[in-house]
C-alpha positions in Angstrom: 81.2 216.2 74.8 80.2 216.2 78.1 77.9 214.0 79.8 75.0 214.4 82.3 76.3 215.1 85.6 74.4 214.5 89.1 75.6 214.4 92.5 78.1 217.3 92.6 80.6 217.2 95.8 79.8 219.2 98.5 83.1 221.4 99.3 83.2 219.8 102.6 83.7 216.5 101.0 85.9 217.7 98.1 87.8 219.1 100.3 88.5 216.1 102.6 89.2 214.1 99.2 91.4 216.0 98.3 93.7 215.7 101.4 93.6 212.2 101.0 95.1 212.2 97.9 99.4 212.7 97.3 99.9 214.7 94.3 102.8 213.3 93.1 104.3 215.7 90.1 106.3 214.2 86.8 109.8 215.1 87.8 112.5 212.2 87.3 114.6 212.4 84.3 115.8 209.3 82.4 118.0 208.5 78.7 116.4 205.2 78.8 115.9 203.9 75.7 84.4 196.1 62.6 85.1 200.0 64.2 83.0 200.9 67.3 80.2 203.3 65.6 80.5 206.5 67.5 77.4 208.1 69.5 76.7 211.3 70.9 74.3 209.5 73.4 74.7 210.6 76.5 74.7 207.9 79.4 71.7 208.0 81.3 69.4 205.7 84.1 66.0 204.7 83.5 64.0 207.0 85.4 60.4 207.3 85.2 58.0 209.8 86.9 58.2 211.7 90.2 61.9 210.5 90.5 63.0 212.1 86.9 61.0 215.2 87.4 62.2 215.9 91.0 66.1 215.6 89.8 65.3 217.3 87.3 63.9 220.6 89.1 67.1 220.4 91.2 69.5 220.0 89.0 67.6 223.0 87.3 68.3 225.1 90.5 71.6 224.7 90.8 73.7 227.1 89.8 76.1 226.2 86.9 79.4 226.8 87.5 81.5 229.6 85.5 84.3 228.2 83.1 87.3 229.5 84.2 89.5 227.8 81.1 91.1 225.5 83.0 91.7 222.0 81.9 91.8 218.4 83.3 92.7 215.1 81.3 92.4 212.4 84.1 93.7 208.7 83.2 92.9 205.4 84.4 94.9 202.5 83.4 95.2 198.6 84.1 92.1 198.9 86.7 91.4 194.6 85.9 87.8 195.3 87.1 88.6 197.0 90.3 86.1 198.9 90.4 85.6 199.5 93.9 89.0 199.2 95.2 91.7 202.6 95.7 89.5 206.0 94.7 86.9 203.3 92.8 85.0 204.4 89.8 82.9 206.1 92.4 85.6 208.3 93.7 86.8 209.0 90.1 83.7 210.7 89.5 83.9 212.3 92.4 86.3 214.1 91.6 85.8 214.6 88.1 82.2 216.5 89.0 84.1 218.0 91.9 86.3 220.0 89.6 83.8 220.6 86.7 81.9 221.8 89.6 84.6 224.8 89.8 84.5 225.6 86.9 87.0 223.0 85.1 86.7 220.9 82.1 87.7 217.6 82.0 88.3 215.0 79.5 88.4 211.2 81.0 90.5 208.5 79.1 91.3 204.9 79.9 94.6 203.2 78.8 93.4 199.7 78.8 93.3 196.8 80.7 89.6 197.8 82.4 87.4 194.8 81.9 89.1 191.8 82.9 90.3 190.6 86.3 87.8 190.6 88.8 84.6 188.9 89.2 82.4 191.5 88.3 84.3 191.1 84.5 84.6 187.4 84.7 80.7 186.2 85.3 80.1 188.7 82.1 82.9 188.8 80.1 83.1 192.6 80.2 79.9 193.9 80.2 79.4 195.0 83.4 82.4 196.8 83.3 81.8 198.7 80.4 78.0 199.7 81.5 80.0 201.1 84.4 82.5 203.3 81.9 79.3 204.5 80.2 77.9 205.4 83.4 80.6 207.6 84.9 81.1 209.0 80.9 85.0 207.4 79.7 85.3 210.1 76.7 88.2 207.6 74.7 89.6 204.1 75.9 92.6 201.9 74.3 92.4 198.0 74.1 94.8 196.5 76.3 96.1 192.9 75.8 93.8 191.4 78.5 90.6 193.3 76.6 91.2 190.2 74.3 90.6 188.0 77.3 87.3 186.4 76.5 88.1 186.7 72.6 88.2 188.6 70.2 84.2 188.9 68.6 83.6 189.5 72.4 85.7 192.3 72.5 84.4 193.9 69.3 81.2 193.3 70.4 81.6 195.0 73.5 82.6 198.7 71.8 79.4 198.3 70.3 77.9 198.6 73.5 80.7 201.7 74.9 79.2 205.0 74.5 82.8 206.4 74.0 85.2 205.4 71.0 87.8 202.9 71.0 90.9 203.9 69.4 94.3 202.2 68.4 96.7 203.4 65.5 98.5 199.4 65.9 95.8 197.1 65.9 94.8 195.4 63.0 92.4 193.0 61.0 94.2 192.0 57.8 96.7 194.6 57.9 93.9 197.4 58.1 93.2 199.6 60.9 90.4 198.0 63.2 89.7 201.2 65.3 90.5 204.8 64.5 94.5 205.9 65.1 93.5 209.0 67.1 90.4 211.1 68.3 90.0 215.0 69.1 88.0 216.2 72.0 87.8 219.6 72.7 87.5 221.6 75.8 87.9 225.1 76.5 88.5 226.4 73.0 91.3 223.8 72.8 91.5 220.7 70.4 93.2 218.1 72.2 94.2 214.8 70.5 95.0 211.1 71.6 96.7 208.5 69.6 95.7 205.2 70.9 98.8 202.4 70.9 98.7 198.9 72.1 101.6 196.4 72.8 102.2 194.3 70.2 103.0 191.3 73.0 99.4 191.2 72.8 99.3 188.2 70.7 101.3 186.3 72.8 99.7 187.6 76.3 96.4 187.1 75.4 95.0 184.0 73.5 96.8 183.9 70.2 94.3 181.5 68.7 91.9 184.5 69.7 93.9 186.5 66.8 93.7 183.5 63.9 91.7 182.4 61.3 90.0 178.9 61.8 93.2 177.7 59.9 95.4 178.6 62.6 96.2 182.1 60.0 97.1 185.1 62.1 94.6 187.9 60.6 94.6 190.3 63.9 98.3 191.8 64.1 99.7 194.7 66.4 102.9 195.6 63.8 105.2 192.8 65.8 108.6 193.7 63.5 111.2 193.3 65.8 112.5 196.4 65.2 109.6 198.6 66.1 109.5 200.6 63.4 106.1 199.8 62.3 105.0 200.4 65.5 107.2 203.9 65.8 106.0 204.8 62.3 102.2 204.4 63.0 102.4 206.8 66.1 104.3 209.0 64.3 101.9 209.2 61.7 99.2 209.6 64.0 100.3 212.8 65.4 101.6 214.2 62.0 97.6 213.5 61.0 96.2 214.8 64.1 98.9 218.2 64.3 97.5 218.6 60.8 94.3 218.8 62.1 94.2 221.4 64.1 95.3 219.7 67.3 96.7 222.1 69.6 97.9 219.4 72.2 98.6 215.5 71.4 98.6 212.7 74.1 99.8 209.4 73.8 97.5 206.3 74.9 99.5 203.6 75.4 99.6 200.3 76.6 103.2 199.8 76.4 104.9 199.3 79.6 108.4 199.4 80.7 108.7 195.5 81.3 112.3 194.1 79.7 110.2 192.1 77.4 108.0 194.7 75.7 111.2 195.7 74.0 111.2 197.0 71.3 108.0 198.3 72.1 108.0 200.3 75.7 107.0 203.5 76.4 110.8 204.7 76.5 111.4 203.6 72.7 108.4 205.0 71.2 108.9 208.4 73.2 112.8 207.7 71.4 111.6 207.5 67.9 108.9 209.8 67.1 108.2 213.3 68.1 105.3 216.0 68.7 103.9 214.2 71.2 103.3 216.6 74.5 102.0 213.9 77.8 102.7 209.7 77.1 100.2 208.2 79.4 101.1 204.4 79.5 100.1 201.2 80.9 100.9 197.8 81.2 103.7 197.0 83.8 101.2 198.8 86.4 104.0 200.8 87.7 103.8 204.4 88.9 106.9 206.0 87.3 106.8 209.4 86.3 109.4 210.4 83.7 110.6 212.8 81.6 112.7 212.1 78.8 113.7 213.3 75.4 111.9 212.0 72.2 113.3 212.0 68.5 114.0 215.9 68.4 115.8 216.2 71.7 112.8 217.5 73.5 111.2 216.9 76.4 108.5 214.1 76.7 106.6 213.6 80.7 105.8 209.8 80.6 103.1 208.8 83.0 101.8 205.7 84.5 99.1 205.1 87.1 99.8 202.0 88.8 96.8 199.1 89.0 93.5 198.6 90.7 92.1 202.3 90.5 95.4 202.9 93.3 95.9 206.3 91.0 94.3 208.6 89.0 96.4 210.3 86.4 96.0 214.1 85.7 97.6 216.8 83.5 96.5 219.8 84.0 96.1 222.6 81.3 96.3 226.2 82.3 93.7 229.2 81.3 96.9 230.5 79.4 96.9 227.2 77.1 100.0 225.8 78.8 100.4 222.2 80.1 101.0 223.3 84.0 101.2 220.0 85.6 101.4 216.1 84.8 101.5 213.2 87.9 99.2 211.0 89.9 96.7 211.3 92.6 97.1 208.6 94.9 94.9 206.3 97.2 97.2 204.6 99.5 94.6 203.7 102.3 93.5 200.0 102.8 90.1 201.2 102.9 88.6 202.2 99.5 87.8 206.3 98.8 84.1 206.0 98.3 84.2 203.2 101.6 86.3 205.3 103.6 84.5 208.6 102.4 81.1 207.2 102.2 80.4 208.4 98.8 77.3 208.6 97.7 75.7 209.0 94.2 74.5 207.1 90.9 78.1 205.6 90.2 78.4 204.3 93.9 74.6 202.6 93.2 75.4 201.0 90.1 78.3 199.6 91.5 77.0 198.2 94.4 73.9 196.9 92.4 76.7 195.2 89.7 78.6 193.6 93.5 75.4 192.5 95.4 74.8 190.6 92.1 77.9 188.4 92.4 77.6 188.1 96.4 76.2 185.0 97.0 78.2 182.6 95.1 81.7 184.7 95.6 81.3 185.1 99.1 80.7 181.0 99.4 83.7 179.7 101.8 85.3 176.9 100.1 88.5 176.5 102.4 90.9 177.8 105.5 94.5 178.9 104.7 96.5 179.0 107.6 99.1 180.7 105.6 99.0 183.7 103.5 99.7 183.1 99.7 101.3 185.5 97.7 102.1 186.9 94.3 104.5 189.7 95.7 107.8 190.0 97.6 106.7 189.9 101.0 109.7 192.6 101.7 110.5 194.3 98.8 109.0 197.2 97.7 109.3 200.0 94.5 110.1 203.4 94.4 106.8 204.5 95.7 106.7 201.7 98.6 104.3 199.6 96.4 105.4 196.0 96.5 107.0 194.5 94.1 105.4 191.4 91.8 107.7 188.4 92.1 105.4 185.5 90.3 106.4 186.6 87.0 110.2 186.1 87.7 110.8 184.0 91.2 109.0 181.4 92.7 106.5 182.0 94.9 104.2 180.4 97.9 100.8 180.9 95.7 102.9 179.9 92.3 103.8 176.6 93.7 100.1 175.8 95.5 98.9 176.6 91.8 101.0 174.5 90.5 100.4 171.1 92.5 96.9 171.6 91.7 97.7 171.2 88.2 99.6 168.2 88.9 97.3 166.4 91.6 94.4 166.9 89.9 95.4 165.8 86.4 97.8 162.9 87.6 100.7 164.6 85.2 104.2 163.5 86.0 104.7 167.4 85.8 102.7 170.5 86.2 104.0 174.0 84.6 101.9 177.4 85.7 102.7 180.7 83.9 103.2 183.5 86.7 101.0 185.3 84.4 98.0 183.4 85.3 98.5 183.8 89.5 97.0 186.9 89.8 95.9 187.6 93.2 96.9 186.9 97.1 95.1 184.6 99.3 94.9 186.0 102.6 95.3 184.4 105.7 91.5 182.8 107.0 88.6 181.6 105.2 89.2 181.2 101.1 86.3 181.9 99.3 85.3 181.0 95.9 85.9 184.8 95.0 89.3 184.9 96.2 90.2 181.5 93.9 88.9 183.4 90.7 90.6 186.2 91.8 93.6 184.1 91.6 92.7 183.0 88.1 90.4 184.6 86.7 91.3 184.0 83.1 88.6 180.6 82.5 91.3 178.5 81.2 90.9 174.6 81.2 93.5 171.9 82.3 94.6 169.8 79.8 97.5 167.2 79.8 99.8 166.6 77.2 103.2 164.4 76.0 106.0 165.8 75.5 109.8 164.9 75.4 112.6 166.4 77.8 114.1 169.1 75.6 110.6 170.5 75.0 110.3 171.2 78.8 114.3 172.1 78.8 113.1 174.9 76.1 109.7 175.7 77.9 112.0 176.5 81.2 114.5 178.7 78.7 112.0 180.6 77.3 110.0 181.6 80.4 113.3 182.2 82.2 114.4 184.4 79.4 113.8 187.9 81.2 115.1 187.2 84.6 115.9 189.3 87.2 112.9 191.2 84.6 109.8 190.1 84.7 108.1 188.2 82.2 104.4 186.8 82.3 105.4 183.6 80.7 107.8 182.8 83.7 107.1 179.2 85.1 106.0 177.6 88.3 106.0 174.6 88.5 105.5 171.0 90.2 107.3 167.8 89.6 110.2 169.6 88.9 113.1 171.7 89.7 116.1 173.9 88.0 118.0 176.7 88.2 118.9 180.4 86.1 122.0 181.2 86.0 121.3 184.8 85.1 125.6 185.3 84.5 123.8 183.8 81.3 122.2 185.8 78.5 118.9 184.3 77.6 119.6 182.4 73.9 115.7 181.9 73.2 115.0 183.3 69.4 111.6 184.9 68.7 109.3 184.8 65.5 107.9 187.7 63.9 105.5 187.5 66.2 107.1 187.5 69.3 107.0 183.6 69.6 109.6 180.7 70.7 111.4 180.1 67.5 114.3 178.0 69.2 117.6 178.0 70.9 120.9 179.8 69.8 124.0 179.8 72.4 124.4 178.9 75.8 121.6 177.8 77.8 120.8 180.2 81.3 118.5 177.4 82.5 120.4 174.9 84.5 120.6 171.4 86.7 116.8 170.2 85.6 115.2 167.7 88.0 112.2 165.6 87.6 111.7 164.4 90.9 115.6 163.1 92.1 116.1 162.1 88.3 118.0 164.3 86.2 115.8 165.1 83.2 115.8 163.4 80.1 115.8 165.1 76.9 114.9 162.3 75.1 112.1 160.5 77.4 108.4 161.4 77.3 106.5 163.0 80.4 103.4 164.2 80.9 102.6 167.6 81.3 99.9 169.3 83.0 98.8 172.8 82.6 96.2 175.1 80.7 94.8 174.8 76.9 96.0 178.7 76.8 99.7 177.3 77.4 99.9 174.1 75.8 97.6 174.2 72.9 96.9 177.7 71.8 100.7 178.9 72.3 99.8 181.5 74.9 103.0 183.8 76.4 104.7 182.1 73.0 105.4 178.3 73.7 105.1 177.0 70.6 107.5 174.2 71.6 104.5 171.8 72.1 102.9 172.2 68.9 102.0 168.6 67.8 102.3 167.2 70.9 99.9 164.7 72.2 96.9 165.8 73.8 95.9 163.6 76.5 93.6 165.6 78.2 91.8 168.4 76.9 89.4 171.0 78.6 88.8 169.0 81.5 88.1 171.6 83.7 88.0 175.2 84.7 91.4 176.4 86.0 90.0 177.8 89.5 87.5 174.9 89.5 91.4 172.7 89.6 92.8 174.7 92.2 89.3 174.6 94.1 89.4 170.7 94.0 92.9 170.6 95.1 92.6 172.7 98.2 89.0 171.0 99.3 89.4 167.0 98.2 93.2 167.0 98.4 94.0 169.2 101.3 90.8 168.4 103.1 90.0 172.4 102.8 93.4 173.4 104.9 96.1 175.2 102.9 98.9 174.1 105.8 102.0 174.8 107.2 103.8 173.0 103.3 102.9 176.8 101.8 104.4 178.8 104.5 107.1 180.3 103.0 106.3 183.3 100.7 109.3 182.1 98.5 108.0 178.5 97.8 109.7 175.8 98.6 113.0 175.9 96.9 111.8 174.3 93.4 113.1 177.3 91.4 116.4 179.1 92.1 118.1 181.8 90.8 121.9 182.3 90.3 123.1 185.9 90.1 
């Protein structure tokens, strides 16, 4: 199972890693609720002559380290092509080699959510992140929702190229499993098993054209009954299969989440409604929460999550007695990036920087001065673990509203609607590059304009205001026009089977509606600006415009809109208009 290994730590430098990191132990207790063909290839560099043979007489000389029984499963999760930021896929191996090196094995999974996000994903739809996960040797990934982010065949087409298998016991094409439920790895005598689970929102947070037939036919599911119990039920069976195999531990790879609208489907009901399942590493909600909890049989479950952007590194480790001895989170809390800070060295930190200098050029290219800094993220608030809190997906924000006029000015729209989802970076204070503006969307979506009538913006508003004070990807910035939540209000939006607006029942949270100083109009027609994933492929589940009018479609590339906006519009100064970090009173909410 193992890969090739080179560059082992020195103990001076393992040991100054390892200070640097917080080991932060599961401990809180809670009552809340086409296959990838599989390869024993082993990852390697091209390497010809005196180079090859000269690594290969040292690594031949140096002495292999004794197996003391010990064992480490180490987790990644929601990196979004960060590959270089927290401990970095260089510092990961690191310390992955570092404790092989005495003696450990180590297993290395990935909970989903890797290839999309940056840059380096962006320019090639994935594939430079997955030669990266081949290089450091990923021994079993999940798809998360944003794997789906450059479509489907891409996707499938990139676990051809992992050297690692994909696995998911939820996904499927035609109501068949796609990808294998669960694998086994062993290590140190033991058989360890992971059942691979990914939120059935996927459909709706990814592209749900991406999941239909080319007569608009869903035939890619995730089990989206709105009770769960599919989804319950195929984890469930999972581990019954894999216990039956001989697995003498079973992990949970999820991309679940803890997020008020991934009900019925977080990490806390699955744990609820299945059992023999020992560690639940989950995803999704990039939090850090580690839990412990009781599943089906009264017993106790540790939940674990590893934040975002390579910030953590997961770990459970397994004793030479066979016992689980410890489940939490290594963390990187520095500005400065491990391998940066640490200087790391090696084949990982090389193909890295090769796969950056690459992208250099034309990301580094200044495109614009913001004398304010634009933000995604409470400027004051932070969680638990003093990380700040992400306020685009349920308030308005600074950088929600800039993204927003863009939308507008550039299409001429009476009104402009941007799903918090889709702002997913800051922009510092200083030059803005054209790397920071795909960092802010890095999702390729086009602007496109359409008609529709006043109650289908009055239900748009609804249903992206449906999980406030929780978050909720589909929440909506916007320019043109202003309202209010009344969150005294439960949230009367109806879902489809599949998780999608299927209309209005009760009382409506979504309150005093302004188009400009007009009241809106349920009955008059506006235009609306925003992105073909919104307004014509029913992305984050507004199928409220279905049918409408398309006056503009795929006009031009979302960053390339906000790019315009800032440099022809703004004359290349984001001002003193976008200095408050909570916008500029468009979107308020009542509690």
């Amino acid at each position: 199972m193992r890969k090739k290994r080179r560059n082992i730590l020195t103990l001076l430098l393992a040991f100054i890693l390892m200070l640097s990191m917080t080991a932060c132990a599961a401990s809180e207790k809670t009552e809340a609720p086409a296959e990838p063909a599989e390869t024993e290839a082993e990852p390697g560099t091209e390497e010809t002559g005196e180079t090859a043979a000269a690594e290969e007489t040292e690594e031949a000389q140096e002495p292999q380290a004794e197996k003391n029984g010990e064992i480490y499963i180490l987790c990644t999760s929601d990196v979004h092509c960060g590959v270089d930021q927290g401990f970095g896929y260089a510092g990961l191996a690191k310390i992955r080699d570092t404790l092989e090196a005495k003696g450990c094995e180590t297993i290395l999974v990935d909970d989903g959510d890797s290839i999309q996000g940056e840059p380096i994903g962006t320019v090639s739809k994935g594939e430079n992140i997955i030669d990266l996960m081949n290089a450091i040797g990923y021994d079993a990934a999940i798809p998360g929702n944003h794997e789906f982010d450059y479509g489907t065949d891409r996707f499938l087409e990139l676990t051809g190229k992992a050297e690692f298998p994909y696995i998911s016991c939820n996904f499927t094409y035609q109501d068949e499993p796609v990808f294998k439920p669960y694998v086994i790895l062993e290590a140190a005598g033991k058989k360890i098993a992971f059942v691979g689970v990914t939120t059935p929102l996927t459909v709706r947070s990814s592209t749900p054209a991406y999941f239909q037939d080319g007569e608009g036919n869903y035939v890619y599911g995730f089990m989206m009954d709105e009770s769960g119990e599919k989804v319950y039920q195929a984890v469930q069976g999972a581990v019954d299969a894999a216990r039956e195999e001989g697995a003498d531990f079973v992990f949970a790879m999820a991309h679940l989440g803890n997020e008020e609208e991934c009900r019925p489907w977080t990490y806390a009901d699955v744990i609820a409604n299945t059992s023999g399942i020992d560690v639940f590493l989950d995803g999704h909600s990039h939090d850090t929460d580690q839990v412990v909890m009781k599943n089906k049989n009264g017993e106790d479950v540790t939940r674990s999550a590893v934040g975002t952007k390579m910030s953590c590194i997961g770990y459970t480790h397994i004793s030479a007695e066979g016992e689980i001895a410890e489940t939490g989170i290594w963390t990187w809390s520095n500005k400065i990036s491990a391998p940066e800070l640490l200087d790391i060295q090696g084949e990982l930190r090389d193909k890295v920087d090769l796969a950056k200098k690459e992208l250099d050029e034309e990301m580094n290219r200044v495109v614009a001065t913001a004398e304010v800094r634009l933000t995604i993220e409470d400027p004051e608030e932070k969680d638990a673990n003093g990380k700040p809190i992400r306020m685009v997906r349920r308030a308005e924000t600074n950088l929600g509203d800039l993204s927003a006029d863009a939308y507008r000015d550039q299409s001429g729209a009476d009104i402009a609607l941007v799903n918090g989802g889709g702002v997913r970076a800051n922009i510092e204070k200083g030059d803005v590059t054209f790397g920071n503006i795909i960092s802010v969307h890095p999702f390729g979506n086009m602007l496109c304009v359409i008609e529709v009538t006043g109650q289908q913006i009055l239900d748009a508003l609804e249903w992206g205001s449906r999980a406030v004070p929780g978050e909720n990807g589909g929440f909506l910035q916007t320019s043109g026009l202003t309202y209010e939540i009344n969150t005294q209000v439960e949230s009367p939006c109806l879902e489809d089977e599949n998780g999608m607006f299927a209309g209005i029942e009760g009382t409506r949270r979504v309150q005093n509606v302004m188009v400009g100083e007009e009241p809106i109009d349920p009955e008059k027609v506006y235009t609306l600006a925003s992105h073909n994933y919104m307004l014509l492929e029913k992305g984050d589940g507004y199928t409220m415009f279905d049918g409408a009018e398309v006056l503009q479609d795929s006009v031009k590339l979302d960053n390339q809109v906000l790019i315009d906006y800032i440099v022809d519009s703004l004359n290349g100064v984001i001002g003193g208009d976008y200095a408050d970090p909570y916008g500029q009173g468009r979107i308020k909410v009542l509690e």
